[in-house]
Phi, psi and omega in degrees: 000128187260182196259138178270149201254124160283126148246094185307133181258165187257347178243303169062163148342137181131192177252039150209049199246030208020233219283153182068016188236031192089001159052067163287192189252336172084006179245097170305001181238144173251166191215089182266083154310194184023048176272143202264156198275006181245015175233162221228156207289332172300326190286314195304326195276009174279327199288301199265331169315319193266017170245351171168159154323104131301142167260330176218156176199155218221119130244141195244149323327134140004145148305298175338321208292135193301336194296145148297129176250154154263335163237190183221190164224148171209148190214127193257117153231127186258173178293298226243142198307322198303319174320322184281302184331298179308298201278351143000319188257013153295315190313152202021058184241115190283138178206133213063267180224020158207161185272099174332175192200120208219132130187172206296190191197087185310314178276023138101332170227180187285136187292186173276175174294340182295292213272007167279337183230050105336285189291008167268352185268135216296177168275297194340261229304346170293290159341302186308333167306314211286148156311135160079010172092339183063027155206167205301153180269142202245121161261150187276115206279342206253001170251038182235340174265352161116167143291143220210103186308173191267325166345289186316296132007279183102017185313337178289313173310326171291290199337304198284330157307316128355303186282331181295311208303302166139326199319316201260155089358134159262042134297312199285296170275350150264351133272354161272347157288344161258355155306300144003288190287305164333000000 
């Protein structure tokens, strides 16, 4: 009878334990967008603190910072990856006053404030570099419909109202009422 051989696995089950295992990220740091501009680096470390030890935590612009925002950024890192895996399942979890964007933030560690809030900047205004704008051609719906009778409208219903008003001439409304009528 022989002895059976343990072979300790380095991932195993779980939720980082890797592929078909929970599809972890393999990262300890998250990257949380649509952080509303009235919530403060305490909250956030209220928020992501009760899923596991932080080791570092980043929200850009600063509370301190003087600029007006219309959004933040925050970058979570925590000890142990799985934490970071959990917290992933924050996304469209509204705080404060929006709903969040958790997901991982592959190089592993937290950026400096240039490149986080870089990444706060909208695609337009990137986009807006590029030749041709960088965006899809928006067709203008009102050269796509035509002339459009007066009828249609309702001009026979205004005229008389108009005319009480002082806006029309009554010369004036009695041709556009047989224009109308045509």
């Amino acid at each position: 009878m022989s002895n059976p051989t343990i072979v300790h696995s380095t991932g195993g089950p779980g939720l980082s334990g890797g592929p078909g295992c929970g599809g972890g990220s393999g990262t300890e740091v998250i990257q949380v967008t649509n952080v509303s501009p009235s919530a403060s680096s305490e909250q956030m470390r209220t928020l992501f603190g009760s899923l596991g030890k932080i080791d570092e935590l980043s929200l850009f612009p600063p509370d301190d910072s003087p600029l007006p925002v219309s959004s933040r950024a925050c970058f979570v890192k925590f000890h142990d990856p799985d934490s970071a895996v959990v917290a992933q399942y924050l996304t469209n979890t509204v705080f404060v006053d929006r709903a969040l964007i958790v997901v991982p933030y592959a190089e592993g560690v937290i950026p400096n404030e240039t490149k986080a809030l870089s990444l706060l900047a909208p695609a337009n205004a990137v986009a807006g570099l590029l030749p041709g704008g960088g965006l899809l051609p928006t067709p203008n719906p009102l050269t796509q419909i035509g002339p459009v009778p007066l009828v249609a409208l309702g001009a026979p219903l205004l005229v008389l109202p108009l005319l009480r008003l002082g806006f029309l001439e009554q010369t004036w409304t009695l041709s556009l009422l047989l224009q109308i009528s045509c």
